[in-house]
BALOBA-1460 file (C-alpha; in Angstrom, 3 decimals):
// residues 191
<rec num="1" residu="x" x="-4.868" y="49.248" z="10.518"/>
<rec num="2" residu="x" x="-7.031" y="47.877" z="12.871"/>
<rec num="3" residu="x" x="-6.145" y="47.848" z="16.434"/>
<rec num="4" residu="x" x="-7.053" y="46.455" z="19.523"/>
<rec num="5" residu="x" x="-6.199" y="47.362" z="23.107"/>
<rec num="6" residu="x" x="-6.867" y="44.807" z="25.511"/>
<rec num="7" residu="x" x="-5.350" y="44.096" z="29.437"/>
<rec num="8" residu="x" x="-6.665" y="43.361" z="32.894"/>
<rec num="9" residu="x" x="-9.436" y="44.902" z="35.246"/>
<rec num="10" residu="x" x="-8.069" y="48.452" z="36.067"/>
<rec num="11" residu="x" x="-5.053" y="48.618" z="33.752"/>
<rec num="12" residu="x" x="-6.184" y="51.507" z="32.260"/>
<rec num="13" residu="x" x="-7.569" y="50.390" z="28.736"/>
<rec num="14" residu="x" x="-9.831" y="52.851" z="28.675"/>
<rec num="15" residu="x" x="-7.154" y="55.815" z="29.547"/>
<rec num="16" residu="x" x="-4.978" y="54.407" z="26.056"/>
<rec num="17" residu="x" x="-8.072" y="54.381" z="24.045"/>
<rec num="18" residu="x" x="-8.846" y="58.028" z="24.961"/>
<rec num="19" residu="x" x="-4.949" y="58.628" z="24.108"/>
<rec num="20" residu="x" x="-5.217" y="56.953" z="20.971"/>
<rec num="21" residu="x" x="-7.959" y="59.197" z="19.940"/>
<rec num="22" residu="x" x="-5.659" y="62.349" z="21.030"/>
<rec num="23" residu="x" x="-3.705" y="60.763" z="18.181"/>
<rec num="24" residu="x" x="-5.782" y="60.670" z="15.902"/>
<rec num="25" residu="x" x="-7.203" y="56.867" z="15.674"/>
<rec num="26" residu="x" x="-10.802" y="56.356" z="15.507"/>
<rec num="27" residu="x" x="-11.468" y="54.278" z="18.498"/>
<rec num="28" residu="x" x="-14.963" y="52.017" z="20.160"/>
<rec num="29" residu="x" x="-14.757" y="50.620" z="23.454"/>
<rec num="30" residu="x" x="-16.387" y="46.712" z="23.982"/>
<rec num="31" residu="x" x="-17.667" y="48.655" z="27.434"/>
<rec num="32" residu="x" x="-19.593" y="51.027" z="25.395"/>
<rec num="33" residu="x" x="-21.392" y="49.181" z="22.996"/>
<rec num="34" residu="x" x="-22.372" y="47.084" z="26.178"/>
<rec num="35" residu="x" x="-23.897" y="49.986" z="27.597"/>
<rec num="36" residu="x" x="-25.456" y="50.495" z="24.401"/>
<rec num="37" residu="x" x="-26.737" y="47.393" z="23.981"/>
<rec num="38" residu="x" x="-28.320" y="47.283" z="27.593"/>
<rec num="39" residu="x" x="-29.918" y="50.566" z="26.841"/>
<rec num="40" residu="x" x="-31.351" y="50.356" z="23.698"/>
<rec num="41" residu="x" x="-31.635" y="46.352" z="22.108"/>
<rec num="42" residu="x" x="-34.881" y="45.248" z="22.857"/>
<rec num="43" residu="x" x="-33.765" y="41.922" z="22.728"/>
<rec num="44" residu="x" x="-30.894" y="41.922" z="24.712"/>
<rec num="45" residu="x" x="-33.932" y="43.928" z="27.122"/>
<rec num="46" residu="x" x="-36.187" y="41.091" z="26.853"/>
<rec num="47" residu="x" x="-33.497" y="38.111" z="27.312"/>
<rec num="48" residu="x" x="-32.438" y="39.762" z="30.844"/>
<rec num="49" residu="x" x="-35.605" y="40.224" z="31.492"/>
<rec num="50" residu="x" x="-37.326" y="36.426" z="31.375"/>
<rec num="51" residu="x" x="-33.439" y="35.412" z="32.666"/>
<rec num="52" residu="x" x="-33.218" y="37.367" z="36.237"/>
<rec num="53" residu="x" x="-36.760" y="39.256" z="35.936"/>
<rec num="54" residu="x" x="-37.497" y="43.123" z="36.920"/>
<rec num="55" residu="x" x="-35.168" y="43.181" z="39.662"/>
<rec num="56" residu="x" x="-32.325" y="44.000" z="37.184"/>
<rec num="57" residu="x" x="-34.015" y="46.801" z="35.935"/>
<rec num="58" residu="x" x="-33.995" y="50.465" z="37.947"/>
<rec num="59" residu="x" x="-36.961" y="52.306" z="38.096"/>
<rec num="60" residu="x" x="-36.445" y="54.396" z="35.709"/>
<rec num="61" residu="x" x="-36.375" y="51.139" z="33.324"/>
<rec num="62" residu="x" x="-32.591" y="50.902" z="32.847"/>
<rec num="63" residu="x" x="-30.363" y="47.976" z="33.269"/>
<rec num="64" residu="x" x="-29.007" y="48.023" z="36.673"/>
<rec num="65" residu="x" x="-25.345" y="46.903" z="35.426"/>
<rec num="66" residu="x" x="-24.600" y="46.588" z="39.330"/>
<rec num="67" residu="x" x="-27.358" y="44.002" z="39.884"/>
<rec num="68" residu="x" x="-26.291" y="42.310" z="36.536"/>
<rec num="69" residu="x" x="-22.339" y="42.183" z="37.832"/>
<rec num="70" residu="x" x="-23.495" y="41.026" z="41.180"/>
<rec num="71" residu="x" x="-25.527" y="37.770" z="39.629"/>
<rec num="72" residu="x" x="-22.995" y="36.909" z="36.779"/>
<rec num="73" residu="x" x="-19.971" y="37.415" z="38.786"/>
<rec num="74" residu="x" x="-21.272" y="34.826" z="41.516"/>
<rec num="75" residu="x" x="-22.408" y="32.116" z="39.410"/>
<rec num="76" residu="x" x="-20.222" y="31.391" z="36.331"/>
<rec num="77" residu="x" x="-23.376" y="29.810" z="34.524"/>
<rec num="78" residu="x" x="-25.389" y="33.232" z="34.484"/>
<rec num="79" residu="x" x="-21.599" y="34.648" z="33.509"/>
<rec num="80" residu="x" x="-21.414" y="32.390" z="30.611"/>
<rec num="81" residu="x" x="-25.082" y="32.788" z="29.638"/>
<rec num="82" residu="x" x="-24.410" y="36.946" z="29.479"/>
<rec num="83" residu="x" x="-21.286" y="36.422" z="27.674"/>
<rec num="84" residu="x" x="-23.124" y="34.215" z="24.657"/>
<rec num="85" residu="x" x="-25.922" y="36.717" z="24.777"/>
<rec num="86" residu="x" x="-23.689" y="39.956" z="24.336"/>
<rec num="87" residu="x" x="-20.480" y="39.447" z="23.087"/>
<rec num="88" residu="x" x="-21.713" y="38.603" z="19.023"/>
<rec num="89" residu="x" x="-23.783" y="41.505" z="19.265"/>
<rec num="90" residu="x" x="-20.627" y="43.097" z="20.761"/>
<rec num="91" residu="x" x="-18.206" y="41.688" z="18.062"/>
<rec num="92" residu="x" x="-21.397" y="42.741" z="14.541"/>
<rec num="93" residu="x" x="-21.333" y="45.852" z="16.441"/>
<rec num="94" residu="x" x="-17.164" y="47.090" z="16.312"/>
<rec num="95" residu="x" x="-16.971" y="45.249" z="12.859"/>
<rec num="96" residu="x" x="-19.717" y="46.924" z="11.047"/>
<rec num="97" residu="x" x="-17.959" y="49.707" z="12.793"/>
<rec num="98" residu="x" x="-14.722" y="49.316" z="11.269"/>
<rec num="99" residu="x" x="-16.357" y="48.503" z="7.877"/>
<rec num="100" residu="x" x="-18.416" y="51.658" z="7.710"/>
<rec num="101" residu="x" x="-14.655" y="53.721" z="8.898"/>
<rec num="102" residu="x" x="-13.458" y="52.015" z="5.777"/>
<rec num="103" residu="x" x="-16.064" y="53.348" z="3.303"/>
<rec num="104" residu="x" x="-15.299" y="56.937" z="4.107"/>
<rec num="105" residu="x" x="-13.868" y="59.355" z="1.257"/>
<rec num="106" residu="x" x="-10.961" y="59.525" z="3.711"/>
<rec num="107" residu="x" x="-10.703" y="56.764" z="6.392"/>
<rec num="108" residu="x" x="-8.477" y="57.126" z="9.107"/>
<rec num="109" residu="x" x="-4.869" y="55.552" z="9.302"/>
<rec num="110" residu="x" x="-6.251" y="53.420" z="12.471"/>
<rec num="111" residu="x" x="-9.199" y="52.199" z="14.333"/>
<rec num="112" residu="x" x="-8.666" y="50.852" z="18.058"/>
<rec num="113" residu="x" x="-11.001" y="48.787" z="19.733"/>
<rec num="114" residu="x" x="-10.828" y="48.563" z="23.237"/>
<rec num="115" residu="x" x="-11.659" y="44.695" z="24.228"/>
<rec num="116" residu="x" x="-10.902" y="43.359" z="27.531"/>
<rec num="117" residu="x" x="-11.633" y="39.385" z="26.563"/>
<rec num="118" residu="x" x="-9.552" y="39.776" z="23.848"/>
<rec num="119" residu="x" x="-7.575" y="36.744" z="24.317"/>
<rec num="120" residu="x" x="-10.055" y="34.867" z="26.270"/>
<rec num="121" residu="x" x="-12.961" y="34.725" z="23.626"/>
<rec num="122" residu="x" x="-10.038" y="34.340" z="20.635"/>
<rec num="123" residu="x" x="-11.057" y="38.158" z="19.272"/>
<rec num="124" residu="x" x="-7.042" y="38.831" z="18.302"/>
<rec num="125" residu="x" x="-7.415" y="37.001" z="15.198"/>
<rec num="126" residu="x" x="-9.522" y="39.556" z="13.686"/>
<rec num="127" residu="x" x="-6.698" y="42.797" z="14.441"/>
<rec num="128" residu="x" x="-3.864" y="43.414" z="12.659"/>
<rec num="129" residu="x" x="-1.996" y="44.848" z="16.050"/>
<rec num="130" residu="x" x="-2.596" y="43.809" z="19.663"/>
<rec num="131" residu="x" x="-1.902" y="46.517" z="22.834"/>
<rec num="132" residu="x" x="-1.757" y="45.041" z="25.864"/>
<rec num="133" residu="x" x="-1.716" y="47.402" z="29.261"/>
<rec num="134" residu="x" x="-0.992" y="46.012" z="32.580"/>
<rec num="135" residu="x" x="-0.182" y="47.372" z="36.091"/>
<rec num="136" residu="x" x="0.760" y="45.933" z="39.329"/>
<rec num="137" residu="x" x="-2.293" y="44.498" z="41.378"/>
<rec num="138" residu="x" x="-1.740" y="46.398" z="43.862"/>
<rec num="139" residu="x" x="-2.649" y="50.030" z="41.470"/>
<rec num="140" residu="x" x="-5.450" y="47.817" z="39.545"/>
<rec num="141" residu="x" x="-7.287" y="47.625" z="42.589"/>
<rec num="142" residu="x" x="-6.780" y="51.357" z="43.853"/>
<rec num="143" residu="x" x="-8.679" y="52.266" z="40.733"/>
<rec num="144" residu="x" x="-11.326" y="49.906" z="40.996"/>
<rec num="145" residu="x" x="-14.643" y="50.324" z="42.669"/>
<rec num="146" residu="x" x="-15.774" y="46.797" z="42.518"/>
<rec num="147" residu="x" x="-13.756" y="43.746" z="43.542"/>
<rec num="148" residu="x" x="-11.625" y="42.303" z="40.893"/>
<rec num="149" residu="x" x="-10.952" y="38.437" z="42.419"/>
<rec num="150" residu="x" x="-14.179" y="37.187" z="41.021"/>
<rec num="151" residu="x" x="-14.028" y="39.450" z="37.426"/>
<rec num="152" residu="x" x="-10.731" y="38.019" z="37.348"/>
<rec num="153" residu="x" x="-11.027" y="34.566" z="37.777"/>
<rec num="154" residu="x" x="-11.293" y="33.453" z="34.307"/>
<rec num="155" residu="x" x="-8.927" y="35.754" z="32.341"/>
<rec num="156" residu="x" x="-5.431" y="34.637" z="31.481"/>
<rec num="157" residu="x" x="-2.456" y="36.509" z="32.828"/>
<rec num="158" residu="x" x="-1.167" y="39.859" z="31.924"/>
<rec num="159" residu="x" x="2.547" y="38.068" z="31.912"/>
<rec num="160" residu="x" x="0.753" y="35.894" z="28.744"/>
<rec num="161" residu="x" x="-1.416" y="38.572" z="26.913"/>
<rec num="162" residu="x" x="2.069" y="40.978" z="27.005"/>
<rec num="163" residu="x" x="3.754" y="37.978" z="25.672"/>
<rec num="164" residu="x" x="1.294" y="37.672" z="22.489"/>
<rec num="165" residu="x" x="1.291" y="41.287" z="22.063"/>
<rec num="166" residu="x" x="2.374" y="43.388" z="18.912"/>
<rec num="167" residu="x" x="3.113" y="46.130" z="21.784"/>
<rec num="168" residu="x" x="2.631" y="45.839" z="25.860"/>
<rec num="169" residu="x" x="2.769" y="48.653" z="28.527"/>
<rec num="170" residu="x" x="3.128" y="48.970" z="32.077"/>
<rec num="171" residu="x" x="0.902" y="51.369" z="33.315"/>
<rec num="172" residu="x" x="2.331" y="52.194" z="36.911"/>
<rec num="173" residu="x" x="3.308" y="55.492" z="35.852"/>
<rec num="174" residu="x" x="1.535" y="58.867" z="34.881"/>
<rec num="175" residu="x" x="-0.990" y="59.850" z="32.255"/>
<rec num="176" residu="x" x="1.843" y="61.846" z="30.117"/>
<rec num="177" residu="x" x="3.814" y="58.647" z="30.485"/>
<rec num="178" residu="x" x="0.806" y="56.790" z="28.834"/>
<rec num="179" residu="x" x="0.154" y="58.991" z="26.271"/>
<rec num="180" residu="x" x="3.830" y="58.673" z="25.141"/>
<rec num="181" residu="x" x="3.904" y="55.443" z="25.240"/>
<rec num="182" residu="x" x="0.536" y="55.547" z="22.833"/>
<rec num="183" residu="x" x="2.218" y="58.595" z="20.261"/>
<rec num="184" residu="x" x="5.197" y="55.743" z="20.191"/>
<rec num="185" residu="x" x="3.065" y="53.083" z="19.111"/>
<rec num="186" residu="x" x="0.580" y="55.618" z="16.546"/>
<rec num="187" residu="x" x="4.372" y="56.300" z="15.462"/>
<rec num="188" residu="x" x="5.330" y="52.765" z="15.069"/>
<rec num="189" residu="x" x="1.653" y="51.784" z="13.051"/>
<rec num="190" residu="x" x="2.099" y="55.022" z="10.488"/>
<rec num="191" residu="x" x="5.446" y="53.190" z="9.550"/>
């Protein structure tokens, strides 16, 4: 069963996938093969590069993802640009993924994907289940570092991705209350 986990800025996505994993699913997170990608795909490297030149680059050669955010996030161009750069190499990336999970001698029950465009860029068409974790505004932006109201802009509500969910969670409350929530749903997929 493949699985996705999607939600807003903050939510705590990333806090269910590690619960999922507690649980036993085999999980990837869209933010990590990002990171990946940045660090290591010479021609994601090279298309940054000629796009917004060495100033996006630390010393030390690495992708400055701050200096990135900061351009894409105030020009939606340069956004949409990024986004049609990364997110196929994103999407090859989780499905050869999932493909090589399903080759093993003994592949496990359920693979989550953490995606936070889910929605947005149509990606819930290619999961069997949906997970969608919201929280007030108010907690998304206590756990943020970076401002949200520009990341934000663009992405539909949390009211309408809980609405098109398989399963949707609050996440106002504690980590144990998360996790239970997450054993409830591993419960509900083994059916």
């Amino acid at each position: 069963m493949a699985v996705a986990v999607t939600g807003g800025i903050g939510a705590g996505k990333s806090e269910a996938l590690r619960s999922f994993e507690r649980h036993g699913a085999a999980v990837i997170s869209s933010d990590e093969i990002v990171h990946e990608l940045l660090g290591s795909d010479e021609e994601v490297r090279t298309a940054l590069r000629d796009r917004f030149g060495e100033g996006v680059f630390n010393p030390d050669g690495d992708v400055d993802r701050g200096r990135i955010a900061d351009i894409v996030f105030a020009d939606e161009r340069e956004l949409d640009w990024l986004e049609r750069l990364l997110h196929p190499r994103v999407i090859a990336t989780y499905l050869r993924w999932r493909d090589e999970l399903a080759l093993r001698p003994d592949p496990p029950a359920v693979s989550v994907t953490e995606v936070p465009l889910l929605y947005e860029v149509g990606g819930d068409a290619r999961f069997d289940a949906v997970v969608v974790i919201t929280a007030a505004p108010e907690i998304r932006i206590s756990r943020q570092v970076r401002p949200m109201q520009d990341r934000e802009r663009r992405l539909i509500s949390d009211e309408d991705k809980a609405a098109r969910a398989d399963h949707a969670y609050v996440n106002d409350g504690s980590l144990e209350a998360l996790d239970r929530f997450v054993s409830e749903v591993m419960r509900k997929l083994a059916a």
